[in-house]
N, C-alpha and C positions, 0 to 999 in steps of 0.2 A: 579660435578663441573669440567671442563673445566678446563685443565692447565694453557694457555694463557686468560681466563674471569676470572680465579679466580686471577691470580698475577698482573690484569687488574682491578679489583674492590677492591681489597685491597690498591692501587697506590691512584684510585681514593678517597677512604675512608678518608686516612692519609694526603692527601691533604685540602678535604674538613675540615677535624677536623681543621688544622692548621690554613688554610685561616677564620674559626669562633673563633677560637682563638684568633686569634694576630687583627683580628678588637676588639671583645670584651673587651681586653688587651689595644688599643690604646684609646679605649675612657672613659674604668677606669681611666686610668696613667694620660688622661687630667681632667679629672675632681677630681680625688683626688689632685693632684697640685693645681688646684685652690683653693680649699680646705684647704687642707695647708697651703698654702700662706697665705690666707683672714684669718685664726684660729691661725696660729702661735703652731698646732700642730706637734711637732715632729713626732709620729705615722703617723700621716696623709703623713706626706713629705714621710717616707719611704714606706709606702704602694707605694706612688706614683713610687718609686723608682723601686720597687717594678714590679708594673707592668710595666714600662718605659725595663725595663731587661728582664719581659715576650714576650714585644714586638719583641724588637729587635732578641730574641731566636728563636721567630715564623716564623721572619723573616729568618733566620736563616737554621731552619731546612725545610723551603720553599726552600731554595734553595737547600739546599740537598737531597731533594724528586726530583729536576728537573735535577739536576746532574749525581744524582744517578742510572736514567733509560737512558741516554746513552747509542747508542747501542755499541759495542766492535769494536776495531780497532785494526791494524797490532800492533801497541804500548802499546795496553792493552787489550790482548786476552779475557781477561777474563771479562771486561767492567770496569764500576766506581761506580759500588753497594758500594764497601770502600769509595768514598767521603763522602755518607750520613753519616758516622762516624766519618771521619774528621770535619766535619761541627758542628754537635751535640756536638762533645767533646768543640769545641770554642767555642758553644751557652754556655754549662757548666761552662766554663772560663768563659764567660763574666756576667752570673749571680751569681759566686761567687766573682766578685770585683765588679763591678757594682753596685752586689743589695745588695748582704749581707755585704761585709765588708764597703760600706756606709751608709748603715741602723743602723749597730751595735756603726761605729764612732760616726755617726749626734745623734743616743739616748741616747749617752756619754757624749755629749755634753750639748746637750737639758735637762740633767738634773740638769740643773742648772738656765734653763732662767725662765719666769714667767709664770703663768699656763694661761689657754686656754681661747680664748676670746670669740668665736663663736660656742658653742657646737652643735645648734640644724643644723647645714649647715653638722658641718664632720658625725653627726647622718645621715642624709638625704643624702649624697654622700655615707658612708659606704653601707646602704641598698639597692641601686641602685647596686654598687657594686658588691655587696651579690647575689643576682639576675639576673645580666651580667656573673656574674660568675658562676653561679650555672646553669646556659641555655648553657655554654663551658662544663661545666663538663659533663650534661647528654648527650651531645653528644658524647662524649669521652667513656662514659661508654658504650653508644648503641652501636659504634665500636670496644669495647672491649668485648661485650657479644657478639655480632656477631664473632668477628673471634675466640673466644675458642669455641664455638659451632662449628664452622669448623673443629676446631682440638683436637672435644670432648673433652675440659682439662674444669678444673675449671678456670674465669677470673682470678684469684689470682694466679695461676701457670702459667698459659699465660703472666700474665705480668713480670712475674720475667721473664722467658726465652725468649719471643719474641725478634727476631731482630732489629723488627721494631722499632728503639728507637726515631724516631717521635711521634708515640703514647704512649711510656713508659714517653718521656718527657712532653707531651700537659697535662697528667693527672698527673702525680707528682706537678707538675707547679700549674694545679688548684687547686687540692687538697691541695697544699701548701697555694693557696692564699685565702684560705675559710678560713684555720685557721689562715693565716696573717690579715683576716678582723674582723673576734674574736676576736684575740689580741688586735689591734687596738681600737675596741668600750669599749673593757672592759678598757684598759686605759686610755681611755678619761673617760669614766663613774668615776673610781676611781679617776682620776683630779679632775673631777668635784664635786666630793662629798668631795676632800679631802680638794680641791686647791694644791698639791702638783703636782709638774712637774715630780715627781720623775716615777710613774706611766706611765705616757706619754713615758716618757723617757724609762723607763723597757721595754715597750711594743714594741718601734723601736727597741733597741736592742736583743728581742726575735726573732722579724720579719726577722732580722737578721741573725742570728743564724738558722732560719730552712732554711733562701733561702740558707745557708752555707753547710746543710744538704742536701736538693738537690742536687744543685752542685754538690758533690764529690759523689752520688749516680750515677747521669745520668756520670759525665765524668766518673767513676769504668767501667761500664756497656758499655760505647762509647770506651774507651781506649784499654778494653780487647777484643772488635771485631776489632776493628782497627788492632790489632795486628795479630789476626788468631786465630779464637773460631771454635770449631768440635760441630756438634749439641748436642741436650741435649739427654741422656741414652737412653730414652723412643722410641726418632728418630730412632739413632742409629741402636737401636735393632729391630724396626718395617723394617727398609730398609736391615739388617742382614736377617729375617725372611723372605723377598719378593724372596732374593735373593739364599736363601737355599731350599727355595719352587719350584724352576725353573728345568724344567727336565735338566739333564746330569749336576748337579753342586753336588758335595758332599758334599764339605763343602767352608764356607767364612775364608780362612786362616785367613787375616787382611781386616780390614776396617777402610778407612779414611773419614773423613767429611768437609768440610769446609766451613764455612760461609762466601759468597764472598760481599754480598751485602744484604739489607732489602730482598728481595725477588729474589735473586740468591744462590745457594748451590750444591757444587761440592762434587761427589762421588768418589773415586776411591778404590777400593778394588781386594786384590789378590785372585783366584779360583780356588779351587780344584775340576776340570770338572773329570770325570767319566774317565777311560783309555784306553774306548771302545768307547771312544766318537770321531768321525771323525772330522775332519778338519772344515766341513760343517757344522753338528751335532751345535759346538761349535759357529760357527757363526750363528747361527739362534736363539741357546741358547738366546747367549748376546743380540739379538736385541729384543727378544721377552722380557726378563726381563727387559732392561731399558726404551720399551716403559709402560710397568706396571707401574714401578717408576714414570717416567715422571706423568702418570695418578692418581696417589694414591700419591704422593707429587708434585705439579706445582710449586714451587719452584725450583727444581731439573732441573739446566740447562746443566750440562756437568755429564757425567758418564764414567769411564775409568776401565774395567777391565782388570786385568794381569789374563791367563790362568798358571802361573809358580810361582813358591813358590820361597821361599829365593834363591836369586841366588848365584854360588859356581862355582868360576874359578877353572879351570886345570891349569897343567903348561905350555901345550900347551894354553891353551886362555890367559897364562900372557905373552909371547913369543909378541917381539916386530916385528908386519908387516912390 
C-alpha cells in the first residue's frame, strides 16, 4: 500500500461512512417524529431526538473530515488534521444536551401523561428504523474490518486506538441507536400490555442515559487528541524497531510521537549514530530510514532526527555573545 492511496482511501472511507450515515439518521429522525407526534409516545419523541443529534453529528464530523485535509500553511506548519477533533468533541457536546439530557427530561415527564394511542404505526416506524440502521452500521463495520486488517490488530483494538474518531463516532452512534430502538419497542410493548406510561417513559429516559454514555466516550477520546496523544506502545515500538535496524544508528536514545491529525503523525527521535559514522554516512542514514517509515506507516508526515544526545552547556556556551 502506497503511502499517499492509503491515507487517500481511508479519507475516502470515513467520508463515505458518514455521508450513509447522517442521510440514514435524517430520515429516521423524520419519521420517528411523526411517529411520535401522531402516538403521543414518549420513547418515540426521544428516539426522534435521538437521531435528530445523530444527524447534526454527522454533519458535523463531515465537516471535520473536510477541514481536516487542508494542506499546511506558513500559519500552521503542521496543517489542520486537529480541527477533525475540535469538531467531533462539539458533535460530543451536542449529543450530550441535545439528545440525552432531553430524552432523560421529556421520559420524566412523560411519565405521567396517558398511555399510547397508536402502537401498530411506532411498531412499523421502529422496524424500518431497525433496518436504516443496521445498513449504517454494516457499513461501518466493513470499514472497520478493512482498516485493522491493514494494521493487522483485531477490530476491537483498532477501535479503541484509532485516531480516526469519525469512524469511532459513526459506530458508537449506531450501535447506540440499535439498542435505543430495543428500548424503545420494549416500552411501548410493556405500555401496551400494561397501559402504564411509566414504561414509555423508563424507556426515553434509558435512551437517555446511553446517548449520555456516548457523549462523554467520543468527547474522552476527541479531547485527549485534541490536546496531544503520542501513538499507542505497539507503533511506538514497531517505528523504534525500523529505526534501530538502519545501518550506522546504535541505538534510539528517545522517541517522540505525536498525533497531529486522523491520518498525520509526527516523529521526532534523538540517535545514537555509530562514531565512525561520517558526516555523509549519517546523512544517507536518515534519508534512507524515514523513506522506510514513510512506506511502512503512510500516516507518517514529518520525521525529525537529532544525531546528539541530551545537550550540556560549558561555561563557555553559557558566556553572553
Amino acid at each position: 500500500m502506497s503511502g499517499a492511496g492509503g491515507v487517500d482511501e481511508v479519507k475516502s472511507e470515513s467520508v463515505l461512512t458518514v455521508l450513509i450515515a447522517g442521510l440514514m439518521n435524517l430520515a429516521i429522525a423524520i419519521a420517528k417524529l411523526v411517529a411520535g407526534v401522531l402516538s403521543g409516545s414518549a420513547a418515540m419523541v426521544s428516539e426522534a431526538a435521538h437521531s435528530a443529534a445523530d444527524t447534526v453529528t454527522e454533519f458535523m464530523l463531515y465537516v471535520a473530515l473536510r477541514n481536516s485535509v487542508k494542506p499546511a500553511d506558513e500559519a500552521h506548519p503542521f496543517g489542520y488534521g486537529s480541527t477533525a477533533y475540535m469538531w467531533a468533541a462539539l458533535a460530543a457536546a451536542f449529543t450530550f444536551v441535545a439528545g440525552g439530557l432531553f430524552s432523560i427530561t421529556h421520559g420524566v415527564h412523560s411519565m405521567q401523561d396517558g398511555g399510547e394511542a397508536d402502537y401498530l404505526l411506532s411498531y412499523v416506524v421502529l422496524a424500518i428504523a431497525f433496518v436504516l440502521e443496521g445498513v449504517s452500521f454494516v457499513r461501518t463495520i466493513v470499514q472497520l474490518r478493512s482498516e485493522s486488517r491493514r494494521w493487522k490488530v483485531r477490530p476491537r483494538l483498532f477501535l479503541r486506538h484509532t485516531p480516526d474518531t469519525t469512524l469511532k463516532a459513526v459506530f458508537l452512534e449506531d450501535f447506540a441507536a440499535l439498542i435505543g430502538l430495543v428500548l424503545a419497542a420494549l416500552g411501548l410493548m410493556l405500555t401496551e400490555i400494561t397501559g402504564n406510561p411509566v414504561f414509555d417513559g423508563g424507556a426515553s429516559v434509558l435512551i437517555g442515559v446511553l446517548l449520555l454514555i456516548v457523549a462523554v466516550l467520543l468527547g474522552h477520546a476527541n479531547l485527549s487528541l485534541l490536546i496531544g496523544r503520542s501513538l499507542p506502545r505497539r507503533f511506538r515500538e514497531a517505528v523504534r524497531a525500523e529505526l534501530e535496524a538502519a545501518e550506522d544508528i546504535v541505538a534510539v536514545q528517545e522517541l517522540l510521537t505525536l498525533q497531529l491529525g486522523p491520518t498525520s503523525v509526527l516523529v521526532a527521535a534523538r540517535i545514537d549514530y555509530r562514531d565512525s559514522a561520517s558526516g555523509e554516512a549519517i546523512e544517507h542514514t536518515s534519508q534512507a530510514v524515514e523513506a522506510r517509515l514513510r512506506a511502512r506507516f503512510p500516516m507518517i508526515r514529518y520525521v525529525f532526527l537529532s544525531p546528539w544526545g541530551a545537550a550540556t552547556l560549558t561555561e563557555e556556551d553559557r558566556k553572553p555573545r
